[in-house]
C-alpha positions in Angstrom: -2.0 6.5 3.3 -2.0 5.3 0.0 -0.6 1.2 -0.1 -1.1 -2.1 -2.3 -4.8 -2.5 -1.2 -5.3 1.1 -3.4 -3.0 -0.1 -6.0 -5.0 -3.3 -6.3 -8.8 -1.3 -6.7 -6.8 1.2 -9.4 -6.4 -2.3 -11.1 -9.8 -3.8 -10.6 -11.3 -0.2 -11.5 -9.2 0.2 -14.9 -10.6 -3.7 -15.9 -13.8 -1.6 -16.2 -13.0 0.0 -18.6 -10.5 1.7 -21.2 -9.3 4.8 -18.9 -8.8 5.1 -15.2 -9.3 9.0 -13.7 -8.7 9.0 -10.1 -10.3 11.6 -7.6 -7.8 12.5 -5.0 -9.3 14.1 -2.0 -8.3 17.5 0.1 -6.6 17.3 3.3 -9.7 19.3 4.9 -12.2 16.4 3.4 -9.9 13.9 4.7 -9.6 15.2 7.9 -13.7 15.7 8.0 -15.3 12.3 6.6 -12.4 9.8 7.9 -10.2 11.4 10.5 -6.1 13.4 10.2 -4.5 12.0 6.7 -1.4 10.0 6.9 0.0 12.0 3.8 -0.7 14.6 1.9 -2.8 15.8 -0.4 0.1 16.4 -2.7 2.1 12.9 -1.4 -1.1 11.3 -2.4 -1.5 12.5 -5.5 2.0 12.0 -6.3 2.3 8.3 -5.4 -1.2 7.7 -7.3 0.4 9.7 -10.6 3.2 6.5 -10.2 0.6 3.4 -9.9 1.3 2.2 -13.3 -3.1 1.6 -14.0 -3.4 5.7 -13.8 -4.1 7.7 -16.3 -4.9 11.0 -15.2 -5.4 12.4 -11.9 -8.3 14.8 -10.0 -7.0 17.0 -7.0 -9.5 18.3 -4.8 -12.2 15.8 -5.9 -15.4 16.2 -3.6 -15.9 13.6 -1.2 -19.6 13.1 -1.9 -19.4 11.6 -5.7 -21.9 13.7 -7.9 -23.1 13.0 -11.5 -21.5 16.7 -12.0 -18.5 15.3 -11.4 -18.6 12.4 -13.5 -20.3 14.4 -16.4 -17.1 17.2 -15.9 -14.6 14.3 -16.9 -16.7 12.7 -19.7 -17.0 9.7 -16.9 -19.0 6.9 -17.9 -19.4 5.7 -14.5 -17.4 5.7 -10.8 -15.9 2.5 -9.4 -15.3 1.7 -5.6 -14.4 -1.2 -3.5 -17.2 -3.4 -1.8 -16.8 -1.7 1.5 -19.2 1.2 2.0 -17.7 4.5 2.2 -19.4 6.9 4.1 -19.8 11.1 5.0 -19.4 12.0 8.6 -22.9 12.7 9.0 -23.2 8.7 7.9 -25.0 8.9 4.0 -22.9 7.1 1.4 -20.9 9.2 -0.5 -21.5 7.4 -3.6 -25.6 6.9 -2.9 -25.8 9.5 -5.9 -24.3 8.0 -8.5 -26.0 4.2 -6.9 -29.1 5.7 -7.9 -28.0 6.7 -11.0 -26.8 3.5 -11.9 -23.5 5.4 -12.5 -21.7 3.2 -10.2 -19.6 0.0 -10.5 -18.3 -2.3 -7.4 -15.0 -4.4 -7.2 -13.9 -6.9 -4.7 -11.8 -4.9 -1.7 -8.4 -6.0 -0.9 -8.7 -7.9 2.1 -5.8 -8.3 4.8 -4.5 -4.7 4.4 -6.0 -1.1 5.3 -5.0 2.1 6.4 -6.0 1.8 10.0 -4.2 -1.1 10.4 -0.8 0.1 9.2 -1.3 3.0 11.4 -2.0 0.5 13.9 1.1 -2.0 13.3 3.2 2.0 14.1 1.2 2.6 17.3 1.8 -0.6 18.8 5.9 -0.6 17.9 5.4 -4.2 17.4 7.4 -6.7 14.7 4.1 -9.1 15.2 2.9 -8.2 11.9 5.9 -10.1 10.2 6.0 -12.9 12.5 3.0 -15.7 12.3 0.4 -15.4 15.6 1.9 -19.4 16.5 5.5 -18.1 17.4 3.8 -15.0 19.5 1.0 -17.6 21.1 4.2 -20.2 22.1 6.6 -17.7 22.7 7.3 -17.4 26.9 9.1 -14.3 26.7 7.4 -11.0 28.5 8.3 -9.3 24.8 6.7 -11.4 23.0 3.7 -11.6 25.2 3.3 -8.3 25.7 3.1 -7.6 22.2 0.4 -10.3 21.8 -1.5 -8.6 24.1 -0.9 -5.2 22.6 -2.0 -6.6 19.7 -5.2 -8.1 20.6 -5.6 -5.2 22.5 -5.6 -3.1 19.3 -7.7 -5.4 17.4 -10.6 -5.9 19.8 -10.2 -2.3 21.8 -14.4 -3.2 22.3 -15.6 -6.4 20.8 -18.9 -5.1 19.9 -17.3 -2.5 17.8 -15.2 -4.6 15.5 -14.8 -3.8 11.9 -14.9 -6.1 9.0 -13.2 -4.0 7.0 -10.7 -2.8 8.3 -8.1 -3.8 12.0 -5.5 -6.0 12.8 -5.5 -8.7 10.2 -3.2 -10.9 7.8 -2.6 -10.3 4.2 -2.0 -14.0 2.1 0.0 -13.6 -0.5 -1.0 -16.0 -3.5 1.1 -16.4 -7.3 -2.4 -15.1 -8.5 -2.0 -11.6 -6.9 1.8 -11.3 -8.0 0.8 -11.9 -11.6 -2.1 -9.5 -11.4 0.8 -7.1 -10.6 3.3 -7.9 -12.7 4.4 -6.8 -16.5 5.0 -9.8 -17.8 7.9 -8.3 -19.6 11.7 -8.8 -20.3 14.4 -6.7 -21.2 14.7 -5.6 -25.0 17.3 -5.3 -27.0 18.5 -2.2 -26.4 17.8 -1.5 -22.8 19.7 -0.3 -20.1 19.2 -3.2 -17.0 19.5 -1.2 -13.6 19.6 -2.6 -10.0 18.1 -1.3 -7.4 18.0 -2.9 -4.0 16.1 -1.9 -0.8 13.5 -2.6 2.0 10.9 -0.2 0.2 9.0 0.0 3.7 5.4 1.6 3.7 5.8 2.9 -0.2 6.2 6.7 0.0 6.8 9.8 -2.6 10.8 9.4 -1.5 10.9 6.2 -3.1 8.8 7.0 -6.4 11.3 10.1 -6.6 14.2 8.1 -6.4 12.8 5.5 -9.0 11.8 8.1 -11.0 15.0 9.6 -11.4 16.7 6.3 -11.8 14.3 5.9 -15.2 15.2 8.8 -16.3 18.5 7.8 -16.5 18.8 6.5 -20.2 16.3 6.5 -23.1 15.6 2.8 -22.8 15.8 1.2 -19.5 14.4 -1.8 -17.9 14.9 -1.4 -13.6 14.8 -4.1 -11.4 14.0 -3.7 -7.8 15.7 -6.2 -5.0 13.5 -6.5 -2.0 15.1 -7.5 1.0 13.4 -10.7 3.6 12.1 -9.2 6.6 14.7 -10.7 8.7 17.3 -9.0 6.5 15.4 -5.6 7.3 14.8 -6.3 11.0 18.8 -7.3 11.3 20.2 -3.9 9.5 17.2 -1.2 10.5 16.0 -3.3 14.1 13.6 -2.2 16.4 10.2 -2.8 14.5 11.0 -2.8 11.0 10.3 -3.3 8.8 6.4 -2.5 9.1 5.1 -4.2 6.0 6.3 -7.4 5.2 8.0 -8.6 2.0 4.7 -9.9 0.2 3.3 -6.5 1.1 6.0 -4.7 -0.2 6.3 -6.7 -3.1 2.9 -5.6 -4.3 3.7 -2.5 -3.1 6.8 -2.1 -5.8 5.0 -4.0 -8.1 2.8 -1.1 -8.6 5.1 1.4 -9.7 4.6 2.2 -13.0 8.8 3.0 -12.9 9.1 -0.7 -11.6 9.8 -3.9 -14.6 10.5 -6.6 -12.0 10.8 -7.5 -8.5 13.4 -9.9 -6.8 11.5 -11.2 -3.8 14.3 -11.4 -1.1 17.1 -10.5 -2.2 20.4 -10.8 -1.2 21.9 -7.8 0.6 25.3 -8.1 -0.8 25.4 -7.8 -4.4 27.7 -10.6 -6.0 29.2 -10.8 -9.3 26.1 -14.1 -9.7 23.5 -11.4 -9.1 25.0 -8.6 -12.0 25.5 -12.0 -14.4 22.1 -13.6 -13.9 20.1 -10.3 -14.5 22.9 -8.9 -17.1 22.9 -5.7 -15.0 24.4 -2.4 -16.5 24.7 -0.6 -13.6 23.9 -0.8 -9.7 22.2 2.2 -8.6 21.8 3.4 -4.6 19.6 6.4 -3.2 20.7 8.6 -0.6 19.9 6.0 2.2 23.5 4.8 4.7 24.7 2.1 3.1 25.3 -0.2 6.4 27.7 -3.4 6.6 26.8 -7.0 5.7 26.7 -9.2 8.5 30.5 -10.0 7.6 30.9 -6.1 7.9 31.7 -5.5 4.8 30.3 -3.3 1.9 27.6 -5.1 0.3 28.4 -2.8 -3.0 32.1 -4.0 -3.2 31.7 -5.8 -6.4 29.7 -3.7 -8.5 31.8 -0.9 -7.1 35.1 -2.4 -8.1 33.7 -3.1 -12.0 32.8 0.0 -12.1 28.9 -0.6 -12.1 28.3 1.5 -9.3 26.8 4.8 -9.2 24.4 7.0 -6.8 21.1 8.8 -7.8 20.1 11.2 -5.0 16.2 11.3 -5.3 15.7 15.2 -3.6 13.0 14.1 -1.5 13.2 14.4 2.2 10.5 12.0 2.8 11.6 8.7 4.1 9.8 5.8 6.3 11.3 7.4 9.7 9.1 10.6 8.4 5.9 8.5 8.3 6.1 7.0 11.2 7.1 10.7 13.1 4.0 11.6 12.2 1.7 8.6 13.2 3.6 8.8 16.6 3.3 12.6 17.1 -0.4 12.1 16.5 -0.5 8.8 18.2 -3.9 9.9 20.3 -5.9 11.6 17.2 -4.8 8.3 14.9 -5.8 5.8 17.7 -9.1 8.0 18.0 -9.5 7.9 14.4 -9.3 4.6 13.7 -11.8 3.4 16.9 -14.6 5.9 15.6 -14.0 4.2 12.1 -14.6 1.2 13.7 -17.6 1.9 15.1 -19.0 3.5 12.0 -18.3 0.6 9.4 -19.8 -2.0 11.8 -23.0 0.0 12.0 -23.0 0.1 7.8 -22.1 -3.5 7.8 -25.1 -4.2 9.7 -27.1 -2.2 7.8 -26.0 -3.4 4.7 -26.9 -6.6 5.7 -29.4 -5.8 6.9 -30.8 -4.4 3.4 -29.8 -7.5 1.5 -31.7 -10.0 3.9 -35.0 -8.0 3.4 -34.2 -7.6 0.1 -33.4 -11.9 -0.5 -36.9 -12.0 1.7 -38.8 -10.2 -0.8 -37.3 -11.7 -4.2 -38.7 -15.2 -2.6 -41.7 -13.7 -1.4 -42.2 -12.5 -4.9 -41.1 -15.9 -6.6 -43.5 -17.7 -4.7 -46.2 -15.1 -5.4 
């Protein structure tokens, strides 16, 4: 999958330096080095075309990071996150260009992976947008039997546990939202559009629908309203949604389509809303538009002055689609994400296992 915790190393990486070129890998590389992909190939390198810190993109790049490859793309050097990626047969796959001191590290985004939002979908559980207090205190056999399904999840063998990646809790901070943000406002001149939406688990159907919503006009500034997870939970139910609203602010944040984020936003669109933001126009994908909790349309107003219109995006994709295929696959992802387990913890030890001997000799040498 591709989520805020990718969007925020594109950001880190293109701080490096003046142009970002990300490698996007095959399917069959995926599939071989870190178990089935969520997405793919061509999701993948669709979504990562829309994080607004792109500038070009590399299908089919190898998984083991050669000086080749860097040398191909006039690459100065290759940029990764702090967490140690590795080839199935367990060598680094960016040992290469270590050695070549081709290679620069960024801080990884903690409180969000892969393997956990494919775990939040196996367990069915709303625990990751509710704190671990109200699911400790709570009496009810629900609630209790998703703590344990949780914990369950998260410590499936206690001597395997990963600290990179399983069940953990992303804090949001102003710092991070500003890191995302285009401090921009509207100029003169633009066209202001509306968008509104729970933008769960940030997929190709959302970047087409966006896209086509820039193209719109020549000049346009688009603002996206994020609805509170309660809001989500009360119209879609069930578990949803499956990334909470600080996640999926980042999340829209990232979109290079994307000028500003209302974080929770009211479902039903008032004539306030469309005269605090100056909105133009009020624009809605392909998506049933259900009743407020009064039952009524939440697009009334904008409707009735005219301010209204609908952009079909043309993607089937949707965050029903995701989840059919983490559920389909529920035995392969659950595999996939134990073995990772087991195989960071080993190169965390490792790893620090490297640095200790290595702190050891500095001294050792100091002293001498």
């Amino acid at each position: 999958m591709v989520h805020f915790g990718h969007a925020n190393a594109l950001r880190q990486a293109r701080q490096l330096g003046t142009k970002l070129i990300v490698g996007v890998h095959s399917d069959e590389d995926i599939s071989l080095h870190k178990g089935p992909p969520v997405f793919t190939m061509e999701e993948r390198v669709k979504i990562v075309k829309g994080i607004k810190w792109v500038d070009e993109v590399v299908e089919n790049a190898p998984y083991l990071v050669q000086i080749e490859t860097l040398d191909k793309y006039n690459c100065d050097f290759c940029a990764h996150g702090d967490d140690i990626s590795m080839m199935a047969d367990g060598i680094d796959s960016y040992q290469i260009v270590k050695d070549a001191n081709r290679y620069r590290e960024f801080k990884r985004t903690s409180g969000v992976s892969t393997t956990d939002l494919v775990g939040r979908m196996l367990l069915a559980t709303r625990s990751h947008f509710r704190t671990s207090r109200d699911l400790q205190s709570s009496t009810s056999e629900e609630d209790q039997t998703q703590r344990t399904r949780v914990d369950r999840f998260s410590r499936q063998d206690n001597t395997v546990t990963s600290p990179w990646t399983g069940v953990n809790q992303f804090l949001q901070t102003n710092n991070k939202i500003v890191q995302f943000s285009s401090p921009k406002d509207p100029s003169l001149g633009d066209k202001i559009l509306y968008v509104t939406g729970a933008f769960d688990l940030f997929h190709t159907g959302h970047l087409d629908f966006l896209e086509k919503v820039h193209a719109m006009y020549d000049s346009i500034y688009i603002i996206v309203g994020l609805h509170t997870d309660q809001e989500v939970n009360r119209y879609r139910g069930g578990n949803f949604p499956i990334m909470n609203l600080h996640e999926r602010t980042l999340s829209v944040l990232s979109c290079k389509f994307v000028s500003e984020v209302v974080i929770g936003a009211p479902y039903t669109i008032d004539k306030n809303l469309i005269s605090h933001f100056n909105v133009d126009m009020v624009v809605h994908g392909s998506t049933e538009v259900l009743p407020n909790e009064l039952g009524e349309d939440p697009y009334t107003v904008p409707k009735d002055l005219k301010k209204f219109e609908i952009k079909l995006s043309g993607s089937e994709m949707n965050t029903g689609t995701i989840i059919s295929r983490i559920i389909a696959n529920r035995q392969r992802f659950e595999d996939r994400n134990h073995a990772k387990e087991i195989k960071e913890k080993a190169a965390y030890e490792a790893e620090m296992k490297r640095r200790a001997e290595q702190t050891k000799y500095s001294i050792r040498k100091v002293i001498s």
